[in-house]
C-alpha positions as CSV (number, residue, x, y, z in Angstrom):
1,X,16.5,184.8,53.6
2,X,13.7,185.7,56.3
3,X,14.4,189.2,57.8
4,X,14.6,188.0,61.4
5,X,18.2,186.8,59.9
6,X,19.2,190.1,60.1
7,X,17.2,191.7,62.4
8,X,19.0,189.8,65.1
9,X,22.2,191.2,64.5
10,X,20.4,195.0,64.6
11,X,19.8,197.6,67.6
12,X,16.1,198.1,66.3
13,X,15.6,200.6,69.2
14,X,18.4,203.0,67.9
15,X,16.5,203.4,64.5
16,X,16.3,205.1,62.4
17,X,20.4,206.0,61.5
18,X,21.5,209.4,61.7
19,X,23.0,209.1,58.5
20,X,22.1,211.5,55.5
21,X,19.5,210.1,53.0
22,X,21.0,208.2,50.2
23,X,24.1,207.9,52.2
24,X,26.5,204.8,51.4
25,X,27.2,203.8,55.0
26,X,23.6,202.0,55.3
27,X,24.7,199.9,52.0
28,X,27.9,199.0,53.8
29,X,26.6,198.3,57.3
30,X,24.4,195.9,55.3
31,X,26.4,194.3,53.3
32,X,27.9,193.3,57.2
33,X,25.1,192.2,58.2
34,X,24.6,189.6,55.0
35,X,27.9,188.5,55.4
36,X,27.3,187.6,59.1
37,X,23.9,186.0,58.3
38,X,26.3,184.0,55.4
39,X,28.4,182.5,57.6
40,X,25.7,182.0,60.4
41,X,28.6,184.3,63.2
42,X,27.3,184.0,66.7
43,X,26.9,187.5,67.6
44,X,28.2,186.8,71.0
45,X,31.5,185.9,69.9
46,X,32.1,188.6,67.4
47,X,33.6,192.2,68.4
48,X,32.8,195.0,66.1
49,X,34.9,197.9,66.3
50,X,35.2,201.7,65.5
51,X,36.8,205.3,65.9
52,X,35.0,208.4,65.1
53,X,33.5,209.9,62.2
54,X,30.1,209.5,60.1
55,X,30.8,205.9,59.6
56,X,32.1,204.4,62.9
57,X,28.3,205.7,64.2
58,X,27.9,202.1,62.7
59,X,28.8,200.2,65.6
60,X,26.0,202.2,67.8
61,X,23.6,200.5,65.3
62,X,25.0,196.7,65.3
63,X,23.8,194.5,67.8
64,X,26.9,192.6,69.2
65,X,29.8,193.3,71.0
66,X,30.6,196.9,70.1
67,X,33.2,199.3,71.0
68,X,32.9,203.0,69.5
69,X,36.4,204.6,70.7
70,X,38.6,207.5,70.0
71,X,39.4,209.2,66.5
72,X,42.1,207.0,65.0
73,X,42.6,204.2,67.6
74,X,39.7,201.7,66.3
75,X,42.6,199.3,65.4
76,X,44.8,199.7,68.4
77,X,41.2,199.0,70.5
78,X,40.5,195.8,68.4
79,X,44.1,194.4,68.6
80,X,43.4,194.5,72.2
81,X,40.4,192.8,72.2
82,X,41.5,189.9,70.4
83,X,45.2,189.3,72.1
84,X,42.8,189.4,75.2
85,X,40.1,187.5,73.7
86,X,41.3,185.3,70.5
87,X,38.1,183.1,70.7
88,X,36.5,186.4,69.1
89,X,35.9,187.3,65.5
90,X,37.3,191.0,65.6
91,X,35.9,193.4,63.0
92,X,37.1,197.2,62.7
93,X,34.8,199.6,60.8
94,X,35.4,203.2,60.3
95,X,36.0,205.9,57.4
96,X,39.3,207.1,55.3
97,X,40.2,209.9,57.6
98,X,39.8,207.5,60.8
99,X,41.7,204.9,59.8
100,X,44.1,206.6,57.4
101,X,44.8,209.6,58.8
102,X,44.8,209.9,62.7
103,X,45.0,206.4,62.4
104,X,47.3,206.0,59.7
105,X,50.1,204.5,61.9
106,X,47.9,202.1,63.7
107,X,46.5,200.9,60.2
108,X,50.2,200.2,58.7
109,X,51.2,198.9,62.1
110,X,48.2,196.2,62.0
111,X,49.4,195.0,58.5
112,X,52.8,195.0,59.4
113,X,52.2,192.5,62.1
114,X,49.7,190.3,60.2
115,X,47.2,190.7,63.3
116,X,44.2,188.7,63.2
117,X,41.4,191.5,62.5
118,X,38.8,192.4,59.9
119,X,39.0,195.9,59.0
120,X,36.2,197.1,56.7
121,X,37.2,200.5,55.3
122,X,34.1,203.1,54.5
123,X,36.0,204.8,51.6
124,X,33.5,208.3,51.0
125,X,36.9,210.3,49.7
126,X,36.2,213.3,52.5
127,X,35.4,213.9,56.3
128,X,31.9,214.0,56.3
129,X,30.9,214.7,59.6
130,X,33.2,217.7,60.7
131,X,32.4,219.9,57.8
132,X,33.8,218.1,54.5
133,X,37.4,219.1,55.1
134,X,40.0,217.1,52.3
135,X,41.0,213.5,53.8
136,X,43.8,211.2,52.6
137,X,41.7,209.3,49.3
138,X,40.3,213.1,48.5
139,X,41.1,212.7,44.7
140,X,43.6,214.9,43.2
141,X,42.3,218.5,42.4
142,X,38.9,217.7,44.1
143,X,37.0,220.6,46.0
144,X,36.6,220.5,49.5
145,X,36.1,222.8,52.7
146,X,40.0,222.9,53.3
147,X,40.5,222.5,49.8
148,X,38.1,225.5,48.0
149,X,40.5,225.6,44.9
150,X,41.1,222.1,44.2
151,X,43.3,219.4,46.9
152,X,46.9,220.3,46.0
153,X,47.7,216.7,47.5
154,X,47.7,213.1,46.1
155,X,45.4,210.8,47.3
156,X,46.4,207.3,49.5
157,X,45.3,203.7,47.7
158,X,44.4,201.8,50.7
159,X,44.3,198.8,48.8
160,X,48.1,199.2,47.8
161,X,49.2,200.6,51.2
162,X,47.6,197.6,53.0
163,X,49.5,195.2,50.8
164,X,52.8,197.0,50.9
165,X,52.5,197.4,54.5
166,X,51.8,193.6,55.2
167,X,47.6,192.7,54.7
168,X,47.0,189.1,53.9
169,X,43.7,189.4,52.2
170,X,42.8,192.9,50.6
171,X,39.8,193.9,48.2
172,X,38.1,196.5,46.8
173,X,34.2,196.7,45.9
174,X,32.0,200.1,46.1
175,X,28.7,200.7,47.5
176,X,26.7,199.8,43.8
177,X,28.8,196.7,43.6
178,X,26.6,195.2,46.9
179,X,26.9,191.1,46.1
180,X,30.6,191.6,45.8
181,X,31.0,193.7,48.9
182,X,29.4,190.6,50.7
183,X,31.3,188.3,49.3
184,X,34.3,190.1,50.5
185,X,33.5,190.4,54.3
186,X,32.5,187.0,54.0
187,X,35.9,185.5,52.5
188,X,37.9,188.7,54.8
189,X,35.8,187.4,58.0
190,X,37.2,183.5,57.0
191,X,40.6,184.6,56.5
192,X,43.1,183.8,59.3
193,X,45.0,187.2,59.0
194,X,45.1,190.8,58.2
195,X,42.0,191.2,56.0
196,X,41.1,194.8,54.4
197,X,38.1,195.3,52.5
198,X,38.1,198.9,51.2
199,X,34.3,199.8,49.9
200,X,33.9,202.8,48.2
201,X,31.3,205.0,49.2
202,X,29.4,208.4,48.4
203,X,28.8,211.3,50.2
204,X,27.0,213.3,48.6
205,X,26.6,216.2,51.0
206,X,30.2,217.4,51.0
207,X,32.3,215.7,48.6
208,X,29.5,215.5,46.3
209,X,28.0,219.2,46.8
210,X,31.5,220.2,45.9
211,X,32.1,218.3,42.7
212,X,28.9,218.7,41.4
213,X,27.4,215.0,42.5
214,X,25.0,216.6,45.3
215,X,22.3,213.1,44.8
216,X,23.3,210.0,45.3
217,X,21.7,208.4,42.3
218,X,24.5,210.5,40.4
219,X,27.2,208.4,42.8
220,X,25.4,205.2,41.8
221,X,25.9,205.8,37.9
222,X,29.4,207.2,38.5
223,X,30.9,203.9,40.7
224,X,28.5,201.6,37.8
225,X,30.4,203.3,35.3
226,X,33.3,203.6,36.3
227,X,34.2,201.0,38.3
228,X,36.8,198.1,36.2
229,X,37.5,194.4,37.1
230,X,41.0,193.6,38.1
231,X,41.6,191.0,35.0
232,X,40.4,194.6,32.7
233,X,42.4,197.1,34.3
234,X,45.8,194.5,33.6
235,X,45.0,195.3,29.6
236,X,44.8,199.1,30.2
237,X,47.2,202.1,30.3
238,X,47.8,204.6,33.3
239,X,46.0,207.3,30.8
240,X,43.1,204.8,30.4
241,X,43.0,204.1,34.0
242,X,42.6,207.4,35.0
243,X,39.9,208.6,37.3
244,X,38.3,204.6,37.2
245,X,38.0,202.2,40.5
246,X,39.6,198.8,40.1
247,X,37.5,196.3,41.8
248,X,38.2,193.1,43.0
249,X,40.4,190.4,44.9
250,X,44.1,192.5,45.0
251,X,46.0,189.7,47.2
252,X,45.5,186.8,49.6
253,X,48.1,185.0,51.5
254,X,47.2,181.7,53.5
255,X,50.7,180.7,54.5
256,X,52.0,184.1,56.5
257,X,51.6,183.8,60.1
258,X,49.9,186.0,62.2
259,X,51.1,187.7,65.2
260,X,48.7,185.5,67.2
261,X,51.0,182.8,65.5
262,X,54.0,184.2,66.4
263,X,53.4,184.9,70.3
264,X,52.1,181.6,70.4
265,X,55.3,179.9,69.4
266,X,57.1,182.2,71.7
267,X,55.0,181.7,74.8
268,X,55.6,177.7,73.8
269,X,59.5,178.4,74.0
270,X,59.2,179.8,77.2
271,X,56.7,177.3,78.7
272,X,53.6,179.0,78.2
273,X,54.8,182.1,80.5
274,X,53.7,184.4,77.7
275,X,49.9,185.0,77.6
């Protein structure tokens, strides 16, 4: 596919990133960018939307309608946009501690209520821009800046919190697995719904400089060896699971309605007084 595919969707002028080398967040903002070039997406009708944090610098770099907003309230922003504007394709991009920590609540809140948004989830495992401090995915026993003798705490699944809490379409790829994180956006951007794609990611210059992965090609070989298909992990134990990434499709649900739906139906009961 020529480069001028996705060149148009890019702020050239704002490169290069201010992302480490090696870092996983490029991989992922690509695999965007494919995904939009896909499914041929107008740039002036899509919103892309994010908090705060090493990855949610992505939006600074995306050349459409972009909103970088406050720590945690990427979601609450993008529901916004689209009950305002439901002629736009709204995606949400930020990192674990963004969107599962300060912003937690929102994240649960948007699942609960089946909204109508694309939420792409940089999963690195840590907060990598305010000092590597523990987030809510930081494995088990992992080292961190807040956690210098191991994280006492147990780490979030965001692919099983979204579905308990609501999602219509969730998946899982990581930053090695690049053709599948595509084709993830892609079917997550078609999906009329709550759509999570969680992509793992590296960083190695916290979590990894802790845990003894300080490059990124050590990342690489970890998520290529340790990442398992749904359809494998179904044969395996919990023991064997341990410590692996199960990739893949978790859950999609066509027949829910969306809140979008719902108010619709409601403004229709009242003559069209909601809007």
């Amino acid at each position: 596919m020529p480069t001028q595919k996705y060149f148009q969707y890019l702020r050239k002028d704002r490169l290069p990133n201010v992302w480490c080398p090696g870092c996983g967040n490029g991989i992922i903002m690509k695999s965007f960018i494919e995904a939009a070039a896909n499914l041929n997406l107008d740039k002036n009708k899509v919103a892309v939307v994010s908090g705060i944090g090493c990855s949610s610098r992505v939006t600074g770099y995306l050349d459409f309608n972009t909103l970088h907003t406050l720590h945690g309230r990427a979601i609450p922003f993008a529901t916004g946009v689209k009950l305002a504007r439901p002629d736009l394709e709204v995606v949400v991009m930020g990192g674990d501690g963004d969107m599962l920590a300060i912003g937690g609540n929102h994240f649960i809140h948007a699942c609960r209520r089946n909204m109508n948004l694309t939420v792409i989830l940089f999963n690195n495992t840590i907060y990598g821009m305010t000092g590597g401090q523990y987030s809510p995915t930081t494995p088990h026993e992992a080292t961190a800046s807040t956690a210098p003798y191991g994280n006492v705490e147990r780490s979030f699944d965001p692919v099983q919190m979204a579905i308990a809490s609501g999602a219509t379409y969730v998946a899982r790829s990581t930053v090695y697995h690049y053709m599948q994180s595509v084709k993830y956006i892609e079917n997550a951007i078609k999906h009329k719904g709550m759509s999570v794609v969680e992509i793992v990611s590296n960083c190695h210059t916290y979590y990894g400089r802790y845990n003894g992965m300080s490059k990124p090609t050590q990342f690489m070989d970890y998520f290529k060896n340790n990442a398992i298909t749904i359809n494998k992990a179904k044969d395996m134990s919990k023991e064997e699971l341990e410590g692996k990434i199960v990739i893949g499709e978790f859950h999609k649900d066509d027949a829910k309605k969306t809140y979008l739906d719902l108010y619709a139906e409601i403004s229709a009961k009242l003559g069209g007084v909601a809007k």
